[in-house]
C-alpha positions in Angstrom: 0.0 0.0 0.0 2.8 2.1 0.9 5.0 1.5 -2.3 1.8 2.3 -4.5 0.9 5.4 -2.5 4.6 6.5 -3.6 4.4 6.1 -6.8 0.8 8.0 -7.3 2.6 11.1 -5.9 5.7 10.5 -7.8 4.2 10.6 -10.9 1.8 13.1 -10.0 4.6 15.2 -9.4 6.0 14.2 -12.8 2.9 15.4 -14.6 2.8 18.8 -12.6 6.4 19.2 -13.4 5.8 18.3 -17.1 2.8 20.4 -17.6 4.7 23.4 -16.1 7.6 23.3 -18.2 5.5 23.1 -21.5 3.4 25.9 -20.1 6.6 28.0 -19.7 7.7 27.2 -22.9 5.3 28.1 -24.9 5.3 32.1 -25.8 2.9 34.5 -25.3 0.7 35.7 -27.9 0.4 39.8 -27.7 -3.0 40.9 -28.2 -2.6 43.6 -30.8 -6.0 45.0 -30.5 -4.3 46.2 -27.0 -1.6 47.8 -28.5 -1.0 50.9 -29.0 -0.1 52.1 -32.3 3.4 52.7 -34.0 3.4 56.1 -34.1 2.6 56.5 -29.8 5.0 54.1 -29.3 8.0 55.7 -30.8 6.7 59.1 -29.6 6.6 57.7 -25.9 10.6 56.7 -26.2 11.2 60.2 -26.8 9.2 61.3 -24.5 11.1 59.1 -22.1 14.1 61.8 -22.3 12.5 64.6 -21.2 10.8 66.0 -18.1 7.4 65.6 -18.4 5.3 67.2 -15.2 2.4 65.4 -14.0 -0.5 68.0 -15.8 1.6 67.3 -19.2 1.8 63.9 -18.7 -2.0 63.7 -18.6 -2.7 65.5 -21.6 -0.4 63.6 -23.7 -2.5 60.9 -22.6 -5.7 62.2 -23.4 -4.3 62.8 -26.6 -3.3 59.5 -26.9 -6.8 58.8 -26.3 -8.0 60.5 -28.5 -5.7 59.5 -31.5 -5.2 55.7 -30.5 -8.5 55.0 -33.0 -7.7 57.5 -35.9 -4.7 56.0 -36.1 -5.5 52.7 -35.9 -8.1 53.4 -38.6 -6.0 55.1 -41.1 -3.4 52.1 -40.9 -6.3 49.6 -41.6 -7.3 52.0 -44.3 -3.4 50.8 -45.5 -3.4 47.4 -44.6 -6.7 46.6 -46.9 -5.5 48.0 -49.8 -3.2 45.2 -50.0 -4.4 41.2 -49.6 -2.2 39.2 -47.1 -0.3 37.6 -49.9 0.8 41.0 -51.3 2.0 42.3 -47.6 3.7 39.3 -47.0 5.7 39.4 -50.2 6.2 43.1 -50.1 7.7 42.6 -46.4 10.0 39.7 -47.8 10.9 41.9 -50.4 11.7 45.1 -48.2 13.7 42.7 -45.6 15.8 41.5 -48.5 16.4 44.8 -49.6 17.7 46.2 -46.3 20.2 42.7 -46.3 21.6 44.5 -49.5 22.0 47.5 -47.4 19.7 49.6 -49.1 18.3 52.4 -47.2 14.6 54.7 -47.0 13.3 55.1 -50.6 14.8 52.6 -52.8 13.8 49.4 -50.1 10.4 50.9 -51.2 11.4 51.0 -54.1 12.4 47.3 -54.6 9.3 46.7 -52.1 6.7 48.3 -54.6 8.3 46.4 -57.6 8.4 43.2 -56.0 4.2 43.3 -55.3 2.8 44.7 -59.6 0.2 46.8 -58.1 -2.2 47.7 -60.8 -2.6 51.7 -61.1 -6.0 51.7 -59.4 -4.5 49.8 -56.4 -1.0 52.1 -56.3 -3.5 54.9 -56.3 -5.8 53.5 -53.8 -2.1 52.6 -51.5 -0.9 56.5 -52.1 -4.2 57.6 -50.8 -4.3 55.9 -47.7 -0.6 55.9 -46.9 -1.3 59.6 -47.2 -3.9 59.9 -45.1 -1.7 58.0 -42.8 0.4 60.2 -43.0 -2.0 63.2 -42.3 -3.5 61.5 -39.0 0.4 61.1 -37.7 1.5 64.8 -38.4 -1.7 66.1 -36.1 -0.7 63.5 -33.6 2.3 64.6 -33.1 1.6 68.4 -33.3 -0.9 67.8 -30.5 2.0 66.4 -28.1 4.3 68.7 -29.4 2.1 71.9 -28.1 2.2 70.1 -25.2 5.5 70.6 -24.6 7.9 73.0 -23.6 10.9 74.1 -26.0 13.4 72.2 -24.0 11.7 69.5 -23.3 11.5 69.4 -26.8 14.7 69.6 -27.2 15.5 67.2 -25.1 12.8 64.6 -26.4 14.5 65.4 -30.2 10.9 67.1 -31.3 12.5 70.5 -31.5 11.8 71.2 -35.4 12.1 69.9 -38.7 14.2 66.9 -39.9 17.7 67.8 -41.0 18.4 67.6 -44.7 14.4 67.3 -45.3 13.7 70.9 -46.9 14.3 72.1 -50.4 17.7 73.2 -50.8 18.5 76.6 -52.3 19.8 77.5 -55.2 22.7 79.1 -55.7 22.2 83.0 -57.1 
C-alpha cells in the first residue's frame, strides 16, 4: 500500500512538473488590439528623455486617447489596400532589400516592384498611406504643443528633420 501510494505522488509530481515546463515554454501571444499604435510608441521613447510634469503627462495621454483610433483606422485604411499575400511578399521583399544595405526610398522602391500593383491599387495605396500620413503629423503636433521648448529639445521634437527641406539655389 505504501510502495503504490509512492508512486501516485511520484508521478503526480511528474505530470505537474511536465505540464509546467511546457506551459513555460510556450510564448505568449500579444494581443494587438491592446496595442498601442506605432506612431505613440516611438513618440513615448522620446518622450522618455524629457521631463514631463504630471499636468503634461496627462494630456499627452488624453491625446493618446483621442488618437489611438484614428490611427489605428488610417493604418487599416493601409493594410486593406493590400491582400495578405501581397503584404507578406512586399515585407519579404523590403527585408531583402535592407540585407543589401539599401536604405529609405529605394527598399520601397524594390518593395513596390516586387508586389505589380495595378494603377488603381498604387493609387488607392498612395491615398491611404497619405492619409496616414496626415492623422500622424496632427498627432504629433498635438503632443508637441504640449511641450515645452526644451523639453523638446531634449525629447529630439525641436523642429524639422535635418536635410528634409528644399535646398537653395545658388544665385
Amino acid at each position: 500500500m505504501y510502495r503504490m501510494a509512492k508512486w501516485t505522488f511520484v508521478l503526480a509530481l511528474l505530470v505537474v512538473i511536465a505540464s509546467s515546463a511546457t506551459a513555460a515554454g510556450k510564448k505568449k501571444k500579444k494581443n494587438k488590439a491592446n496595442r498601442a499604435p506605432q506612431a505613440i510608441s516611438k513618440l513615448a521613447k522620446s518622450l522618455a528623455k524629457a521631463d514631463l510634469t504630471a499636468e503634461q503627462q496627462q494630456k499627452i495621454e488624453g491625446v493618446n486617447a483621442e488618437y489611438t483610433p484614428k490611427l489605428r483606422e488610417a493604418q487599416k485604411n493601409v493594410a486593406a489596400v493590400l491582400s495578405p499575400e501581397l503584404r507578406k511578399k512586399r515585407n519579404q521583399a523590403m527585408a531583402a532589400a535592407r540585407k543589401a544595405g539599401k536604405k529609405g526610398k529605394e527598399i520601397q522602391a524594390a518593395a513596390n516592384a516586387a508586389i505589380e500593383l495595378s494603377t488603381e491599387q498604387k493609387e488607392s495605396l498612395a491615398s491611404a498611406q497619405a492619409a496616414n500620413r496626415e492623422v500622424q503629423q496632427a498627432y504629433r503636433k498635438a503632443v508637441v504643443a504640449v511641450l515645452e521648448p526644451a523639453q523638446r529639445k531634449a525629447a529630439g521634437l525641436h523642429g524639422k528633420r535635418k536635410g528634409k527641406g528644399k535646398k537653395k539655389k545658388a544665385a
